[in-house]
C-alpha positions in Angstrom: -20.9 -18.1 -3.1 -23.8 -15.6 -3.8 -27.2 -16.7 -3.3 -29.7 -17.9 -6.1 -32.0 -15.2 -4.9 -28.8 -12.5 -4.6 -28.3 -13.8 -8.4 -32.3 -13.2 -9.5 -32.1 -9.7 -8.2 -29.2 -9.0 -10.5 -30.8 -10.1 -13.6 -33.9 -7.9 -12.9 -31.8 -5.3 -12.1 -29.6 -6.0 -15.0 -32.7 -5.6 -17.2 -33.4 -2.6 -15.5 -35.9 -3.3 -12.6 -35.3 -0.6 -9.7 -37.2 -2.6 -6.7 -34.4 -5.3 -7.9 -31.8 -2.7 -7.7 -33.3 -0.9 -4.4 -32.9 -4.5 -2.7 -29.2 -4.7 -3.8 -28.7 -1.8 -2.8 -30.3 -2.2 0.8 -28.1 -5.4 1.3 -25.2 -3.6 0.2 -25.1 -0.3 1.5 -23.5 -0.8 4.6 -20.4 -2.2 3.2 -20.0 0.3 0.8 -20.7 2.9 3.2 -18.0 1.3 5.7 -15.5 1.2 2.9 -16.4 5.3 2.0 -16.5 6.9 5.2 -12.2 4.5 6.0 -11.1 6.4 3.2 -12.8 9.7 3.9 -12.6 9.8 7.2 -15.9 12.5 7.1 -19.6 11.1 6.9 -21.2 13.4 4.7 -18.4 12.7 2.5 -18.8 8.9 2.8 -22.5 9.4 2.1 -22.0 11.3 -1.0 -19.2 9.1 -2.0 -21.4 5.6 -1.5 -24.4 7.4 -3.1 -22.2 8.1 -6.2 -21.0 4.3 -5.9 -24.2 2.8 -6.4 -25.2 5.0 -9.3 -22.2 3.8 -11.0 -23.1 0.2 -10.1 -26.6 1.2 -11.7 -25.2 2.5 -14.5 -22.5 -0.3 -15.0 -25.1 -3.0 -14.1 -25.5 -4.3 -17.9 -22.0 -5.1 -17.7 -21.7 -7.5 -15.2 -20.9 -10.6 -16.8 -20.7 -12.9 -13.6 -16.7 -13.4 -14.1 -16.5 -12.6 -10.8 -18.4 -12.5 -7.6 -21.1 -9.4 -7.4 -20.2 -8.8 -4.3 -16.7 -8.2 -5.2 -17.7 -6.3 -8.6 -19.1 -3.7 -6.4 -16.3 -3.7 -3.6 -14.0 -3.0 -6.6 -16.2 -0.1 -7.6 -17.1 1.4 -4.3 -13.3 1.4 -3.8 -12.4 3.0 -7.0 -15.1 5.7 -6.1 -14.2 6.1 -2.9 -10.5 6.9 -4.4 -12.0 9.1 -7.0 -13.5 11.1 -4.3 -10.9 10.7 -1.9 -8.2 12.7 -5.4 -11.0 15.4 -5.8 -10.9 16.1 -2.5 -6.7 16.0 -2.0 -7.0 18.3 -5.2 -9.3 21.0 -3.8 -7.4 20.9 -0.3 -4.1 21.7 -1.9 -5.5 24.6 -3.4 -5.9 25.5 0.5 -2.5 26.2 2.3 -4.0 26.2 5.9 -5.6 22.6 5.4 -2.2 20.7 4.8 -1.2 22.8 7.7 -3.8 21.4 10.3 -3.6 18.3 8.9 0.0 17.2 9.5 0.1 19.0 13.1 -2.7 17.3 14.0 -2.2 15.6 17.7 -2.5 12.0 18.8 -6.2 12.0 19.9 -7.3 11.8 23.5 -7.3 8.9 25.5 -11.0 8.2 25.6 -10.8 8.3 21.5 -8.5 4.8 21.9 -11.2 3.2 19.1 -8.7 1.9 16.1 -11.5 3.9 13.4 -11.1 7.5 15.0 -7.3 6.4 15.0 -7.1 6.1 11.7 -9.8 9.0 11.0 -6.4 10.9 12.4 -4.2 9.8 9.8 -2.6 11.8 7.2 -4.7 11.6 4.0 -2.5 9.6 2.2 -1.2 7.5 4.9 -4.3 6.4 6.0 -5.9 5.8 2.5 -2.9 3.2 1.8 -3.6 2.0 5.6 -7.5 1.3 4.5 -6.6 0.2 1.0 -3.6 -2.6 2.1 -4.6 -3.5 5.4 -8.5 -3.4 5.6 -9.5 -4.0 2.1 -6.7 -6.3 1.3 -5.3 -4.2 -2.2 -1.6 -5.1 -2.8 0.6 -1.9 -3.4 1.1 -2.0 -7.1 -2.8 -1.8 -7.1 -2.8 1.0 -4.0 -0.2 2.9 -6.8 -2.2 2.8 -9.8 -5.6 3.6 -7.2 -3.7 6.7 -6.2 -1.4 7.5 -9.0 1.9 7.2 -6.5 4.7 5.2 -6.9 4.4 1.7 -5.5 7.4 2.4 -3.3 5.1 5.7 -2.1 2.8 2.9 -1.4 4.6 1.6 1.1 6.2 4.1 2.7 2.6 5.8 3.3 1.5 2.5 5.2 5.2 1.8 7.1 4.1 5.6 8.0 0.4 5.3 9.0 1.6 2.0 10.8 4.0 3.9 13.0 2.0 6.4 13.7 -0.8 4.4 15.2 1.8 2.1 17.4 3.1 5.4 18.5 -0.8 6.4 19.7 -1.9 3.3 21.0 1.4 3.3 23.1 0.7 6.8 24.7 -2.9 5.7 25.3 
């Protein structure tokens, strides 16, 4: 359950107030920032992508009727950002023959890198954004398939995949 102050600073921001929105936005950032940079795997990219999350939280801010948690309103549209950002990105890269290349010959990483995030900053794209999207953020694979526009059964193939590959790199480490 929200607070009653959490809920205050939504209706001023809702009408438009930006301190309002500025201290959503400070008690939120982190999350949505954690839930960028899983699925991007880059931190400039995660800061762009949460920057662009919380103007469409601004912009959508009118809308929310209360049907649901805030806090999981904006999860929901950090992770569709995040997604958005994650397909422009995928799109650009496969206009780039020597990216796919390094990505899926990329090596387990060293031993002192045992930390489960830089694991799963190793992942192939896809495989890990299923990995972040099933087994961090709790999605279910029909929604993972319509996130990514893949096949559910792509779904979970992409996360039996990024699964084995980390059980294969924690067991060399």
């Amino acid at each position: 359950m929200e607070t009653i102050e959490l809920q205050g600073f939504i209706e001023r921001a809702q009408r438009g107030e930006q301190s309002a929105f500025f201290h959503i936005y400070q008690q939120f950032k982190g999350k949505v920032f954690a839930i960028c940079y899983r699925l991007l795997s880059d931190r400039q990219q995660a800061e762009d992508a949460c920057q662009e999350a919380f103007v469409r939280v601004w912009q959508q801010m009118p809308l929310f009727r209360g049907d649901s948690l805030f806090s999981t309103w904006l999860h929901t549209i950090a992770t569709r950002t995040a997604v958005d950002y994650w397909r422009k990105l995928k799109m650009a890269r496969m206009c780039d023959d020597d990216s796919e290349l390094e990505l899926w010959a990329s090596e387990p990483p060293p031993v002192d890198q045992r930390d489960l995030e830089n694991l799963i900053a190793r992942l192939p794209e896809q495989a890990r954004a299923v990995f972040v999207l099933f087994a961090l953020e709790g999605h279910s694979h029909q929604d993972i398939a319509e996130l990514l526009g893949i096949a559910e059964g792509s779904s979970k193939a992409q996360y039996h995949r990024a699964r084995q590959l980390l059980r294969s790199w924690l067991d060399d480490n």
